[in-house]
N, CA, C and O atoms as a GROMACS GRO file, in nm:
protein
  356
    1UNK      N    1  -2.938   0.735   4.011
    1UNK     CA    2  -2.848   0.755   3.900
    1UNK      C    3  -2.918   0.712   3.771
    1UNK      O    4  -2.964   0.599   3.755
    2UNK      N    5  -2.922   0.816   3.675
    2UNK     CA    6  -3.003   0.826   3.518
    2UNK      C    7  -2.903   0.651   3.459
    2UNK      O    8  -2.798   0.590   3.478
    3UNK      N    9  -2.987   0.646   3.408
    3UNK     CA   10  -2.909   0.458   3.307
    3UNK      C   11  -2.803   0.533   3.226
    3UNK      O   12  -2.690   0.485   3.225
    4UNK      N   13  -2.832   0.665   3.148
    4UNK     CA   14  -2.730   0.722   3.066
    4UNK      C   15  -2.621   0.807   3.129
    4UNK      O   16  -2.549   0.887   3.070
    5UNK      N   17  -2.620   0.777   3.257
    5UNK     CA   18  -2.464   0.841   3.299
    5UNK      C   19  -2.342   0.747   3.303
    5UNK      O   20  -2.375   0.631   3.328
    6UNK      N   21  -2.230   0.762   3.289
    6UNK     CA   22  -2.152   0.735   3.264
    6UNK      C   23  -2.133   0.720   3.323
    6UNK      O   24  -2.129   0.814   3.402
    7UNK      N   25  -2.085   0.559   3.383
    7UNK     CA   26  -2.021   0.497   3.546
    7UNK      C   27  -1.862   0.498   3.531
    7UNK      O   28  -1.800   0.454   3.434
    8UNK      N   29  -1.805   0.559   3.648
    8UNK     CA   30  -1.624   0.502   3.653
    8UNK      C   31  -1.597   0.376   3.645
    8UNK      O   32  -1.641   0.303   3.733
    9UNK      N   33  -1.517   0.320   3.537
    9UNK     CA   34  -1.478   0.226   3.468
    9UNK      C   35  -1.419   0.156   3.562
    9UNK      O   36  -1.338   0.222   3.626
   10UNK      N   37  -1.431   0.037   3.596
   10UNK     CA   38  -1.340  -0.070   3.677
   10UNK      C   39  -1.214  -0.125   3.604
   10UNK      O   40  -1.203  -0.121   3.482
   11UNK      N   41  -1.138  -0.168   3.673
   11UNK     CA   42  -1.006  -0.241   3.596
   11UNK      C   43  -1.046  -0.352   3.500
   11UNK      O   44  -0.962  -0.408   3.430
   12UNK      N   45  -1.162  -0.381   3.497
   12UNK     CA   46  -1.174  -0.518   3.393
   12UNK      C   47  -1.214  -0.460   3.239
   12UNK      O   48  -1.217  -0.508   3.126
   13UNK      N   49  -1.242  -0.331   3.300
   13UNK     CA   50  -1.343  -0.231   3.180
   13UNK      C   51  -1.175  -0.166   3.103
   13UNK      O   52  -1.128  -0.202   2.995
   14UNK      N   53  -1.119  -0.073   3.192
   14UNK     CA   54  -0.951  -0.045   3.159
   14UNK      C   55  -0.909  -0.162   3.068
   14UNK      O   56  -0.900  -0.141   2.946
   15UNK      N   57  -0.878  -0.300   3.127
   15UNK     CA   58  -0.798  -0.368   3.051
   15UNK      C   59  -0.919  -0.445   2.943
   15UNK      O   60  -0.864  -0.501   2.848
   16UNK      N   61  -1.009  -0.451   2.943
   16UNK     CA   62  -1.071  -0.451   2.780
   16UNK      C   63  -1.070  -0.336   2.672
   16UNK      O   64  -1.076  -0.351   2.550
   17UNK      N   65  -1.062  -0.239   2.731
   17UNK     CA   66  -1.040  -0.159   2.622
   17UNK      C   67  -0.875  -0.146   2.567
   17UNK      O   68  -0.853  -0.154   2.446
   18UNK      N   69  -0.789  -0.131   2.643
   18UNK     CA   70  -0.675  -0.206   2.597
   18UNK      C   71  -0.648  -0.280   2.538
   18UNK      O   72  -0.546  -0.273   2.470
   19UNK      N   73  -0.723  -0.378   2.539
   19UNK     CA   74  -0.707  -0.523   2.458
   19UNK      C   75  -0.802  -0.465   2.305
   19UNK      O   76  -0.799  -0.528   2.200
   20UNK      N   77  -0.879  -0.340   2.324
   20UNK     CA   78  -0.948  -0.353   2.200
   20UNK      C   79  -0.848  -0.232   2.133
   20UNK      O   80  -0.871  -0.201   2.016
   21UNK      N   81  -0.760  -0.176   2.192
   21UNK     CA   82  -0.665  -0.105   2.139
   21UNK      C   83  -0.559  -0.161   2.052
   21UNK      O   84  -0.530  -0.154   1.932
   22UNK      N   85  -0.502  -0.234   2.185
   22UNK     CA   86  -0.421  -0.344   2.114
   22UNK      C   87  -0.444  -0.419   1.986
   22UNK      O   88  -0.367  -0.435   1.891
   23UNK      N   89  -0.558  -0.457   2.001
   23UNK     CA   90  -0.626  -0.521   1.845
   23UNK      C   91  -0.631  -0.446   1.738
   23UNK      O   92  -0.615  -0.473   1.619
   24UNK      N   93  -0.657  -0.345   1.797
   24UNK     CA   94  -0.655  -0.228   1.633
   24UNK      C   95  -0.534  -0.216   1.589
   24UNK      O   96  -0.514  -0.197   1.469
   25UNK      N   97  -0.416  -0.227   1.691
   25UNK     CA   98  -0.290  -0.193   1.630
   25UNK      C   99  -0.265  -0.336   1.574
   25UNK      O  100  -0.150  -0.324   1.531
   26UNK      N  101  -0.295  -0.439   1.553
   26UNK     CA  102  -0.255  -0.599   1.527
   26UNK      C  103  -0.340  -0.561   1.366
   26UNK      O  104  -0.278  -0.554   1.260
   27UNK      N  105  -0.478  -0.541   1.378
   27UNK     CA  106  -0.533  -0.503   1.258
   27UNK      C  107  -0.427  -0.420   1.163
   27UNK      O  108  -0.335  -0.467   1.096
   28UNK      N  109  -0.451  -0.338   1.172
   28UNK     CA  110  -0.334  -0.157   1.106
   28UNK      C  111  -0.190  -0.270   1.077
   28UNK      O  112  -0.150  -0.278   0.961
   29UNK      N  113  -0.134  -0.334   1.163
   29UNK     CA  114   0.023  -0.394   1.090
   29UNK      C  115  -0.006  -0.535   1.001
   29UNK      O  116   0.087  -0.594   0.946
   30UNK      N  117  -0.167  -0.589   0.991
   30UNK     CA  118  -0.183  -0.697   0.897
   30UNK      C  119  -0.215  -0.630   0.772
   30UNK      O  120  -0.215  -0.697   0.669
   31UNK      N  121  -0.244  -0.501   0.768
   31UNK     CA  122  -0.268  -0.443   0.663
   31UNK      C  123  -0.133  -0.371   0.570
   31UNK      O  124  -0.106  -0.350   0.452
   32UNK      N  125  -0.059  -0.344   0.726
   32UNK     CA  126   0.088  -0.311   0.667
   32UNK      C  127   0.173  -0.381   0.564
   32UNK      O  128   0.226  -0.354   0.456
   33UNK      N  129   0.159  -0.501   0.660
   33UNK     CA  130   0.220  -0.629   0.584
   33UNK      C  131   0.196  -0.672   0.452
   33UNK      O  132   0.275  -0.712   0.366
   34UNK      N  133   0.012  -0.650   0.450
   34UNK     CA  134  -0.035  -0.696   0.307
   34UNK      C  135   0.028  -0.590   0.218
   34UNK      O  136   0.098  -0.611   0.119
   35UNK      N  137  -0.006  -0.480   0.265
   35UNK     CA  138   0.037  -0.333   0.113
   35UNK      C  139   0.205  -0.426   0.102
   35UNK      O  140   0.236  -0.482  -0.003
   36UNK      N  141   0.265  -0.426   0.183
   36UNK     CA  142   0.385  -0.455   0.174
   36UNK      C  143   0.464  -0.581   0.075
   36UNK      O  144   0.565  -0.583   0.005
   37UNK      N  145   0.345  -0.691   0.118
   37UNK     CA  146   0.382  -0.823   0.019
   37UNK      C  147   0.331  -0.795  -0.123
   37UNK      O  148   0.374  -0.863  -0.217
   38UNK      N  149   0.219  -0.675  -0.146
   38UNK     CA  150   0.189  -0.658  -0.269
   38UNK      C  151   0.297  -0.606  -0.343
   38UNK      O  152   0.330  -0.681  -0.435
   39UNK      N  153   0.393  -0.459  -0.330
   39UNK     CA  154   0.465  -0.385  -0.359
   39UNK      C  155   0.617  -0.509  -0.399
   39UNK      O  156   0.677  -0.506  -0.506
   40UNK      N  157   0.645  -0.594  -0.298
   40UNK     CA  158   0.737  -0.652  -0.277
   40UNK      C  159   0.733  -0.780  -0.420
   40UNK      O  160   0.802  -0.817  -0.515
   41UNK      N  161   0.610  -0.808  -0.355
   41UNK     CA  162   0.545  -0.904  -0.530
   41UNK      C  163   0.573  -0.866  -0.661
   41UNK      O  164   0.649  -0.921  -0.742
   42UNK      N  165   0.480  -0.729  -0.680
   42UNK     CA  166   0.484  -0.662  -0.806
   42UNK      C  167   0.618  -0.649  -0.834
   42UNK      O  168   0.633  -0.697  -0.946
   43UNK      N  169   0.712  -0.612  -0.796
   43UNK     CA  170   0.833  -0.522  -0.838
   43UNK      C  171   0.901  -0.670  -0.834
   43UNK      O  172   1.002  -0.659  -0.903
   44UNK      N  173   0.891  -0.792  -0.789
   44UNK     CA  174   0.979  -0.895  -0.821
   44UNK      C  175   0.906  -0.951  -0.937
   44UNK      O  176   0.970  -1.004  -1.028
   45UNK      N  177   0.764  -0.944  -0.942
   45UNK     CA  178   0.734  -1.009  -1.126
   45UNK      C  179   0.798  -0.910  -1.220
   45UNK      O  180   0.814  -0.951  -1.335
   46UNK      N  181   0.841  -0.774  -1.189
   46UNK     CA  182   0.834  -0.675  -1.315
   46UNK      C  183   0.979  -0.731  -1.305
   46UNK      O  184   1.011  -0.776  -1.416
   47UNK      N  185   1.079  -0.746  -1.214
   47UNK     CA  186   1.171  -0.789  -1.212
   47UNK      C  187   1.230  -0.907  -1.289
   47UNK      O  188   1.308  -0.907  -1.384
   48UNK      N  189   1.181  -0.995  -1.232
   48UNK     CA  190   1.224  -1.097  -1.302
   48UNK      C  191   1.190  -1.123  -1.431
   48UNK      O  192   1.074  -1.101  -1.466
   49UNK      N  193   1.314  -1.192  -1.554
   49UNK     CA  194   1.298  -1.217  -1.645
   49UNK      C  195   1.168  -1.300  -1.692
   49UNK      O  196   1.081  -1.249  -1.762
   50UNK      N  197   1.164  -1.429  -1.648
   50UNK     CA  198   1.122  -1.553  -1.626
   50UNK      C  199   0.954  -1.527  -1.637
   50UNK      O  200   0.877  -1.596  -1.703
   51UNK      N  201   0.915  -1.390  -1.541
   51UNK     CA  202   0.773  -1.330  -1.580
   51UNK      C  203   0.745  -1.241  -1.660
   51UNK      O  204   0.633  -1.196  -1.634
   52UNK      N  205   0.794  -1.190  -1.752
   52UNK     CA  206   0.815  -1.092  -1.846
   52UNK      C  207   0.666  -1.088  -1.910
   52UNK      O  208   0.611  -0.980  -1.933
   53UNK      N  209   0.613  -1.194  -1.932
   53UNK     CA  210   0.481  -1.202  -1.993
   53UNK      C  211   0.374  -1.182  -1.904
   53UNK      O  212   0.260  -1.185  -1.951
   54UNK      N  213   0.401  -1.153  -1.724
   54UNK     CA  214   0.313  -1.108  -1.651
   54UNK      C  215   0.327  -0.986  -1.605
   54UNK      O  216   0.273  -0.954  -1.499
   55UNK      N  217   0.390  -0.912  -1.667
   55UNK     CA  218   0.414  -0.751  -1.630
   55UNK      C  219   0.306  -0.650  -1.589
   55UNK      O  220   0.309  -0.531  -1.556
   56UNK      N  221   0.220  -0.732  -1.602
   56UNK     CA  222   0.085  -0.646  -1.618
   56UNK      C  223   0.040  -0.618  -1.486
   56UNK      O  224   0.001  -0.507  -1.450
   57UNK      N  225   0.046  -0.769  -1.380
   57UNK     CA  226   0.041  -0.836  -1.243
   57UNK      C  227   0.085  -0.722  -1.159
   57UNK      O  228   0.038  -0.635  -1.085
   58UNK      N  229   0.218  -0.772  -1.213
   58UNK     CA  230   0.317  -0.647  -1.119
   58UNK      C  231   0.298  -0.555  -1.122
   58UNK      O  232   0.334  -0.508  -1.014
   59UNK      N  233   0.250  -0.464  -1.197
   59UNK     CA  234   0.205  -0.292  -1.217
   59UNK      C  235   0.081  -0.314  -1.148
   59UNK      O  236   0.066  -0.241  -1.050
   60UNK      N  237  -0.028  -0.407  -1.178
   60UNK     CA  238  -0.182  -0.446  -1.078
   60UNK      C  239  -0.118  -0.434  -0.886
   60UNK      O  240  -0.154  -0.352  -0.802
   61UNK      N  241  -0.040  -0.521  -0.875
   61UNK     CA  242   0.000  -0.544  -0.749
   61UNK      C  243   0.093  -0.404  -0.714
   61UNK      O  244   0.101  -0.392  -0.591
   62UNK      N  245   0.143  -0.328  -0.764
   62UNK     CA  246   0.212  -0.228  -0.720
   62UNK      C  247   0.109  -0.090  -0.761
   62UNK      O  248   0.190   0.000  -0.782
   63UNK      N  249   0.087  -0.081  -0.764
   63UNK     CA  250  -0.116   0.000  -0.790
   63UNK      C  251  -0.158  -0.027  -0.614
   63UNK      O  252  -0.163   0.044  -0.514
   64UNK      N  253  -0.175  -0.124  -0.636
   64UNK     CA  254  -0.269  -0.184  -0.522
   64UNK      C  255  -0.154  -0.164  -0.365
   64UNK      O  256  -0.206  -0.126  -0.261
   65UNK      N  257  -0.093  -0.177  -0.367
   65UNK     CA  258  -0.035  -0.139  -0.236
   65UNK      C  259  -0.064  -0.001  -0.223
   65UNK      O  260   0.020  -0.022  -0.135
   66UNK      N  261  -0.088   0.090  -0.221
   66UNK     CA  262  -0.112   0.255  -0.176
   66UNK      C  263  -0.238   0.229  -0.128
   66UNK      O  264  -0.247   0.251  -0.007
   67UNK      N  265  -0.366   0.179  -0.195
   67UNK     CA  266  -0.449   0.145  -0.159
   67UNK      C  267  -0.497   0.061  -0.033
   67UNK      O  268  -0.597   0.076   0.038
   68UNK      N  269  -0.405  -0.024  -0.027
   68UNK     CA  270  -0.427  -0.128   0.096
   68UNK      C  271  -0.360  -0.070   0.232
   68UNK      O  272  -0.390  -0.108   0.345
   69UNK      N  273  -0.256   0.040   0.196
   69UNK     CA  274  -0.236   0.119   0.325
   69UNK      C  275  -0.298   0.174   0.343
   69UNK      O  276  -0.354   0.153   0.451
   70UNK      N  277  -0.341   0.278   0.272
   70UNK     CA  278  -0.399   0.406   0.329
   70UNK      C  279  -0.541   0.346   0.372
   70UNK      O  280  -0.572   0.392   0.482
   71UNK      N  281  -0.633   0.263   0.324
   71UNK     CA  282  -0.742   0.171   0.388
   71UNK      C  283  -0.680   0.132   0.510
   71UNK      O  284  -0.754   0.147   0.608
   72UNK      N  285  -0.589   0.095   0.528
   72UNK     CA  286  -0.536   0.016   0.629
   72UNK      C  287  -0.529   0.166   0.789
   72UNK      O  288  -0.563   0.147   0.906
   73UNK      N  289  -0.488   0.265   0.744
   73UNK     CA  290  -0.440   0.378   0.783
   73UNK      C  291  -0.560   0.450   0.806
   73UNK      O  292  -0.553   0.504   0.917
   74UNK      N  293  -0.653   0.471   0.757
   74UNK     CA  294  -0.745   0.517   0.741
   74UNK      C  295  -0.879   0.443   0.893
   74UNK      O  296  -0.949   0.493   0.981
   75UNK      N  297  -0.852   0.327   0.850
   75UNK     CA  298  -0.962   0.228   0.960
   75UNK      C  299  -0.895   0.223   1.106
   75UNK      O  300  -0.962   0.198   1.207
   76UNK      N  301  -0.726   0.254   1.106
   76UNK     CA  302  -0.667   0.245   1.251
   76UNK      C  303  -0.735   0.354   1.269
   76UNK      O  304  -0.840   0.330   1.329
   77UNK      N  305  -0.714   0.503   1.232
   77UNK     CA  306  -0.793   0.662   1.315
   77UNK      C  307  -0.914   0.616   1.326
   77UNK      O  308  -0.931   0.558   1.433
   78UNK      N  309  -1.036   0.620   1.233
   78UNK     CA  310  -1.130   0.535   1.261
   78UNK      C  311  -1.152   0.474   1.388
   78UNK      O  312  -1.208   0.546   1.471
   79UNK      N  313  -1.131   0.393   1.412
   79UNK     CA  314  -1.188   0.330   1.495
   79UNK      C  315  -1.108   0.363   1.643
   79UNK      O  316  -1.163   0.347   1.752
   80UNK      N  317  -0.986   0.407   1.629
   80UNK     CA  318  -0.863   0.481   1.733
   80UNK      C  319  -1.028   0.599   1.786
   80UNK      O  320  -1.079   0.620   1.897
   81UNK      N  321  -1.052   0.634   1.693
   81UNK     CA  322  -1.137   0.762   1.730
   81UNK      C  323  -1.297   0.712   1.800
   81UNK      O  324  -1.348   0.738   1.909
   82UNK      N  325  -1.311   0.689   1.766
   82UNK     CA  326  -1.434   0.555   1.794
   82UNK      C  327  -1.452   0.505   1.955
   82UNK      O  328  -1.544   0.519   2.034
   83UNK      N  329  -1.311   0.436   1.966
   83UNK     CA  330  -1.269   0.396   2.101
   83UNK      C  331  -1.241   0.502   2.157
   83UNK      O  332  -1.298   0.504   2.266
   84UNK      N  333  -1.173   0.609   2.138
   84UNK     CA  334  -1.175   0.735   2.268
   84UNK      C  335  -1.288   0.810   2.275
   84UNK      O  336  -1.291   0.874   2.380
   85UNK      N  337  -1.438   0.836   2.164
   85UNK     CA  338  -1.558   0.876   2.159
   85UNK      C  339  -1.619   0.814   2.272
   85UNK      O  340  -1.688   0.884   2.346
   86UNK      N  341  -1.601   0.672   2.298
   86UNK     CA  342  -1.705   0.629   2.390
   86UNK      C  343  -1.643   0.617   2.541
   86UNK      O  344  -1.710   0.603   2.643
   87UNK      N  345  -1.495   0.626   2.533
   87UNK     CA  346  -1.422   0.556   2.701
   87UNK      C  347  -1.328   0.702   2.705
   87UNK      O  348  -1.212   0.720   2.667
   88UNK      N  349  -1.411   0.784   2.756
   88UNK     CA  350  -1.296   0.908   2.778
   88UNK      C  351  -1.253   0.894   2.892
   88UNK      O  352  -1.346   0.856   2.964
   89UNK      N  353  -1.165   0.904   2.943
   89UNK     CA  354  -1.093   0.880   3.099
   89UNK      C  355  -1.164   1.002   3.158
   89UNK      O  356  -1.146   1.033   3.276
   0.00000   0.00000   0.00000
């Protein structure tokens, strides 16, 4: 058997790649979260009175959430694709 053939995967091989699945999806919802606390941020400085003189923040931080998803969105296919390139069942 050539070194470059592809051996049938054992159950320890199955449940690591799972676990590296799993991780990508833990990655992809910390990124969720972040776009999310940015948007949630911004729109409470533009909000509130009290920051009126940081308005600027809030439009920076609500900018920046589209960005931090679609990065976020972008690196789950990525690497989603990555992991089924090398472990095809």
């Amino acid at each position: 058997m050539n070194e470059f053939e592809k051996k049938e995967l054992i159950l320890r091989d199955w449940l690591a790649i799972e676990r590296t699945h799993l991780a990508n999806e833990r990655t992809f919802l910390a990124y969720f979260r972040t776009a999310f606390v940015f948007l949630a941020t911004g729109l409470t400085i533009i909000k509130v009175d009290y920051f009126q003189n940081l308005n600027w923040l809030g439009w920076f931080f609500i900018g920046l959430f589209p960005f931090v998803l679609f990065f976020g969105i972008y690196r789950l296919i990525k690497v989603k694709n990555g992991i089924a390139q090398h472990y095809k069942p």
